[in-house]
N, C-alpha and C positions, 0 to 999 in steps of 0.2 A: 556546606550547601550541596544539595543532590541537584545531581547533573541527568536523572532519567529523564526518558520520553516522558513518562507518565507524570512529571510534574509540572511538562511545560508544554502539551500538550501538540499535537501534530505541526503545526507552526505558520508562519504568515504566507508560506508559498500556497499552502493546502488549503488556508485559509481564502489567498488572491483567487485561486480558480472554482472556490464552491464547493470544496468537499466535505461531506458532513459521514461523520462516522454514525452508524445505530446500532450497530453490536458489537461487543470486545470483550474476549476469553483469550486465553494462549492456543486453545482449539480452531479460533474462526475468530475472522475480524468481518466483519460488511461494512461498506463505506457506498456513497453516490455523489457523481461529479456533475452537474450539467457542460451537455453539450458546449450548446451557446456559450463563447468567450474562450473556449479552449479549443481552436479549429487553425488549422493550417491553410495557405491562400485558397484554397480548392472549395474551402467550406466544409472540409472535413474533417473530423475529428484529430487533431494532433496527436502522433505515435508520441510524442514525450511526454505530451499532457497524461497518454494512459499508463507512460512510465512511471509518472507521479503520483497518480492513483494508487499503481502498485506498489511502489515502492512507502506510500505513507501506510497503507494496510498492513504491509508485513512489514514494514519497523515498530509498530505497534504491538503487531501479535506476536512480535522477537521482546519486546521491550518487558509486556507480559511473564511472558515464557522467564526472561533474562530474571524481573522482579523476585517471581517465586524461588529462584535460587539465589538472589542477593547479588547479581549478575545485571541488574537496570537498566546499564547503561546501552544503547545500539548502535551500532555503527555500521552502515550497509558496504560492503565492500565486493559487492557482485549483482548486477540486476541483467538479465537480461527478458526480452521480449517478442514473442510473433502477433503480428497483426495483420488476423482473420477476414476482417469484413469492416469495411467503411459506415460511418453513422456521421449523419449532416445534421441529426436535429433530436433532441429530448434529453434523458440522463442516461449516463451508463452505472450501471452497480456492479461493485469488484469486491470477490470475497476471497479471504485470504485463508489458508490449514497449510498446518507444515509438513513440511517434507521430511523434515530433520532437527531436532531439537536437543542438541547436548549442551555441556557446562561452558564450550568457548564460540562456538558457533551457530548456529541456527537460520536454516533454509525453510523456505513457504514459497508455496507456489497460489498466484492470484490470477485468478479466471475472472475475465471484464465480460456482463455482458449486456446490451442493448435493451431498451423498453419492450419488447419483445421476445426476451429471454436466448435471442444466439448471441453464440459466443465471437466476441466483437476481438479480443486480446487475450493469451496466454502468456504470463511474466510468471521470474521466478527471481526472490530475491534471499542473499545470504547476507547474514548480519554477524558482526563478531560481538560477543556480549564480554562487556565487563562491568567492572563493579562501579558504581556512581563514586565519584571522587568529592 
């Protein structure tokens, strides 16, 4: 039984806040989250929620990446995140290219940004790739 991303698809977290993936290559992943339901007491967009954004984009585009060398499996062992500029209301779209892609690891840096195209968040996350057991 294969244990990749790619057979089980992003998962019920990504799923509970609305993220819908539209594009996925090992080069670029695009994903959009809505605002709404993902906000901290303020009304504003929750830093973790855009953590989650990033972090499901580039396990994805690692997971890829991992596939094509028999490597599936991902496991994120490093995210970090700045966040830019506050958004209270629409979706935000995070696209993920990597930074670094070898046989045991693999980094992607995902730019979040706002209906309006600025950039809301800068995440970078690393994934260790192994092989689906």
């Amino acid at each position: 039984m294969s244990t990749s991303l790619l057979d089980h698809g992003p998962g019920a977290l990504a799923e509970r806040m609305g993220i819908k993936l539209l594009e996925m290559t090992p080069d670029r992943v695009v994903g959009t989250m809505p605002v709404d339901g993902n906000t901290q007491p303020y009304g504003l967009l929750h830093g973790g929620a855009s953590c989650v954004l990033a972090e499901t984009l580039g396990s994805v585009a690692a997971a890829l990446h991992g596939h094509s060398i028999g490597r599936g499996l991902t496991l994120g062992v490093d995210i970090s995140a700045t966040h830019h500029k506050a958004v209270r209301a629409g979706t935000v779209t995070g696209i993920a290219t990597p930074a670094h892609r070898g046989r045991g690891v693999a980094t992607y840096e995902i730019v979040i940004t706002d209906d309006a195209g600025d950039r809301v968040c800068t995440a970078r996350l690393t994934c260790l790739l192994r092989s689906p057991v």
